[in-house]
C-alpha positions in Angstrom: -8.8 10.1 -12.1 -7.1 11.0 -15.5 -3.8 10.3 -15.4 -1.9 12.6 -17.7 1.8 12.7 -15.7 3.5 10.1 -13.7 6.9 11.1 -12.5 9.2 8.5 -10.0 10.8 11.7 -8.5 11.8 10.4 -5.5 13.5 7.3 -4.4 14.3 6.6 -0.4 17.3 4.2 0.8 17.5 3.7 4.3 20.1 6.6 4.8 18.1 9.0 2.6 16.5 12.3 3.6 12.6 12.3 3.0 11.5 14.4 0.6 9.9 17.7 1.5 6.7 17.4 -0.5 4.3 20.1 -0.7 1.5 17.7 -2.3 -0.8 15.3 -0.6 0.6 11.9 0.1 -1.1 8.1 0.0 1.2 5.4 1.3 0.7 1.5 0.5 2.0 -0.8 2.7 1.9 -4.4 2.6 3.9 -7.8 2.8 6.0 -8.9 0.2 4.8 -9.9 -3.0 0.8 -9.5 -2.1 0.6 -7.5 -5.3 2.0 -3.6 -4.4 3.4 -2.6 -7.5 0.8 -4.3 -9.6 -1.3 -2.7 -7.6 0.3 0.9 -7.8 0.5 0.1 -11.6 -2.8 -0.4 -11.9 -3.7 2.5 -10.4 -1.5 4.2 -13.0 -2.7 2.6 -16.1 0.5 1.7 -16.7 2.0 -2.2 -17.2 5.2 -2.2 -15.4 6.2 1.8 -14.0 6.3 0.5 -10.6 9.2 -2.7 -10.8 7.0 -6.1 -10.4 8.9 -8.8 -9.6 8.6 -12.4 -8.3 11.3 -12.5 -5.6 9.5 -11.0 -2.7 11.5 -8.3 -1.2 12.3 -5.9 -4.0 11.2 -2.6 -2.9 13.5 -2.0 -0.1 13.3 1.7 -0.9 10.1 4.4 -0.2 9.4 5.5 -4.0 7.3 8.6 -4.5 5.3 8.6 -7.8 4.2 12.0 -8.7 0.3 11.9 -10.2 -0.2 14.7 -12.4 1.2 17.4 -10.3 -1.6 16.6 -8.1 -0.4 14.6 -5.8 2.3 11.5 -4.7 1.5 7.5 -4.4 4.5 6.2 -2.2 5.4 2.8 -2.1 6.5 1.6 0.8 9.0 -2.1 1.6 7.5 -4.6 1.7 7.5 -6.2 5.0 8.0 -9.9 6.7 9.9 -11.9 3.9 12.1 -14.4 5.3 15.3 -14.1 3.1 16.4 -10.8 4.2 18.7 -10.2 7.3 17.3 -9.0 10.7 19.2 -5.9 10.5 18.2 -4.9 7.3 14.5 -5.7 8.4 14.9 -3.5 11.5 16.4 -1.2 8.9 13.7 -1.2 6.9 11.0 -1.0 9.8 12.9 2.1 11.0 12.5 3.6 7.2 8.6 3.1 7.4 8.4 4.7 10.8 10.3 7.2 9.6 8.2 8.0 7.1 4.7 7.6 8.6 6.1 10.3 11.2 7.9 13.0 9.7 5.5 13.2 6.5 3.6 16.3 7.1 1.6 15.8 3.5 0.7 12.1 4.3 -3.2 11.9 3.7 -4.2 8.2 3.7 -2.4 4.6 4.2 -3.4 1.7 2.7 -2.6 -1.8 3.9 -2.7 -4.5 1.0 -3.9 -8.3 2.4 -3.5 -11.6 0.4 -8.0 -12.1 0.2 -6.7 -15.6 -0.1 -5.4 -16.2 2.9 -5.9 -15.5 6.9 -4.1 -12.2 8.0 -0.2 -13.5 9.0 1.1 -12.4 12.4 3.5 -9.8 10.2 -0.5 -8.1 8.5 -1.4 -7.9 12.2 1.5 -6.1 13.8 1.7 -3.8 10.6 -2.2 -2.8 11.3 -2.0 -2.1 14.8 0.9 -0.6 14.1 0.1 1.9 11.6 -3.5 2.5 13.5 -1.0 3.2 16.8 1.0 5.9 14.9 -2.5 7.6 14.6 -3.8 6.3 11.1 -6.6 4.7 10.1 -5.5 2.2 7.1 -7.8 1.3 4.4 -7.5 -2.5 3.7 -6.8 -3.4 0.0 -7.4 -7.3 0.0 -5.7 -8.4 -3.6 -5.5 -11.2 -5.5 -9.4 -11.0 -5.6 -9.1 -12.6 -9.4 -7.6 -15.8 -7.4 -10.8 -16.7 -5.3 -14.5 -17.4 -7.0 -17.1 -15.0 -6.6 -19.3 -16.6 -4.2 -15.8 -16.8 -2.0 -15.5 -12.7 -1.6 -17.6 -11.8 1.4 -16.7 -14.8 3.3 -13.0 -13.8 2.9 -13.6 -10.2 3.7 -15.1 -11.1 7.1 -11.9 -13.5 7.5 -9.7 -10.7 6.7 -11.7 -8.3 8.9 -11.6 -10.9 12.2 -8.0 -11.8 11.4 -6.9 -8.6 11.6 -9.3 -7.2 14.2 -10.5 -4.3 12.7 -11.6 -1.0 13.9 -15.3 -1.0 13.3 -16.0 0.8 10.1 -12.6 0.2 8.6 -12.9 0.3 4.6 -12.2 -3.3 2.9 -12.0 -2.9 -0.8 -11.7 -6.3 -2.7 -8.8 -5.4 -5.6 -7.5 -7.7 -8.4 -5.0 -5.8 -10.7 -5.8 -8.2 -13.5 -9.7 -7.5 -13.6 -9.1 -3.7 -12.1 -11.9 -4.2 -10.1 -11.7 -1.8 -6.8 -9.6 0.4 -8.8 -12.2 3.4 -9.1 -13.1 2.8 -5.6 -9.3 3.3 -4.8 -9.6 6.4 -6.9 -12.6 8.0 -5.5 -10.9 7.3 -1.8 -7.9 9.1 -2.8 -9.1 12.3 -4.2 -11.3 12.5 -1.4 -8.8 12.3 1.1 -6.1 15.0 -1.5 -9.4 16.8 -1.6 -8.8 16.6 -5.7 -11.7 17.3 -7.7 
């Protein structure tokens, strides 16, 4: 995709109304700091629109990013970091669900996973949930640039066991250094916005 616009219209505290969009929706989801808003930058082509930051935790609001017109990427919290309180976690998880329900333009959600590492008990509830609610969540494993080549499929199937995927699930390695996965990111999205 050609990115000629990218407008954060809409940000989403915990007592905010949701937005009613009339443009298809993507949500990300993910734990903290495995690489969203590098991510959702990359997918941008732009270095920083989406706030990166090294203290896990910092999106604690739903942003909307409007592409072009076209469509919305919406960052959701991160989830599971260990700093924050329990209410504002159950705060937070309330948001999401929020969200994943009342969004009638919601199209696709993708779950980001650390490739490096085995699926944490937090990636686990977060994929069942979000397969319970009635989606089926495309796994972005980032941090791709991290592990050697010869290392990818073996930590795909890790991934895919850890998690216990639905057969057929899509696993797209991503690194937002390399930008590889991007296009396939892309190609998933204006299929499912039905963008030509």
């Amino acid at each position: 995709m050609v990115i000629k616009s990218i407008n954060l219209e809409t940000v989403c505290g915990i007592t905010s109304t949701l937005p009613d969009n009339d443009r298809p929706e993507v949500a990300f989801a993910g734990k903290s700091n495995v690489g969203k808003s590098s991510m959702i930058n990359a997918l941008m082509n732009r270095k920083s629109y989406a706030r990166i930051s090294a203290t896990p935790g910092k999106t604690q609001t739903i942003n909307f990013y409007n592409i072009n017109d076209a469509l919305y990427l919406v960052d959701l919290p991160g989830y599971g970091y260990a700093r924050v309180s329990e209410k504002e976690k159950a705060q937070w998880g309330r948001m999401i669900e929020r969200y994943l329900h009342g969004s009638s333009q919601l199209r696709e959600v993708f779950l980001l996973i650390d490739i490096r590492h085995e699926p944490s008990a937090n990636d686990r509830l977060m994929y069942q949930w979000i397969v319970d609610q009635g989606y089926e969540p495309v796994i972005i494993a980032t941090k791709l640039d991290k592990i050697k080549r010869s290392q990818v499929q073996k930590h795909v199937k890790m991934l895919k066991e850890g998690l216990a995927l639905v057969p057929g699930t899509t696993v797209i390695p991503f690194s937002s250094v390399t930008k590889q996965g991007r296009d396939e990111i892309w190609e998933l999205i204006e299929k499912d916005c039905e963008i030509d």
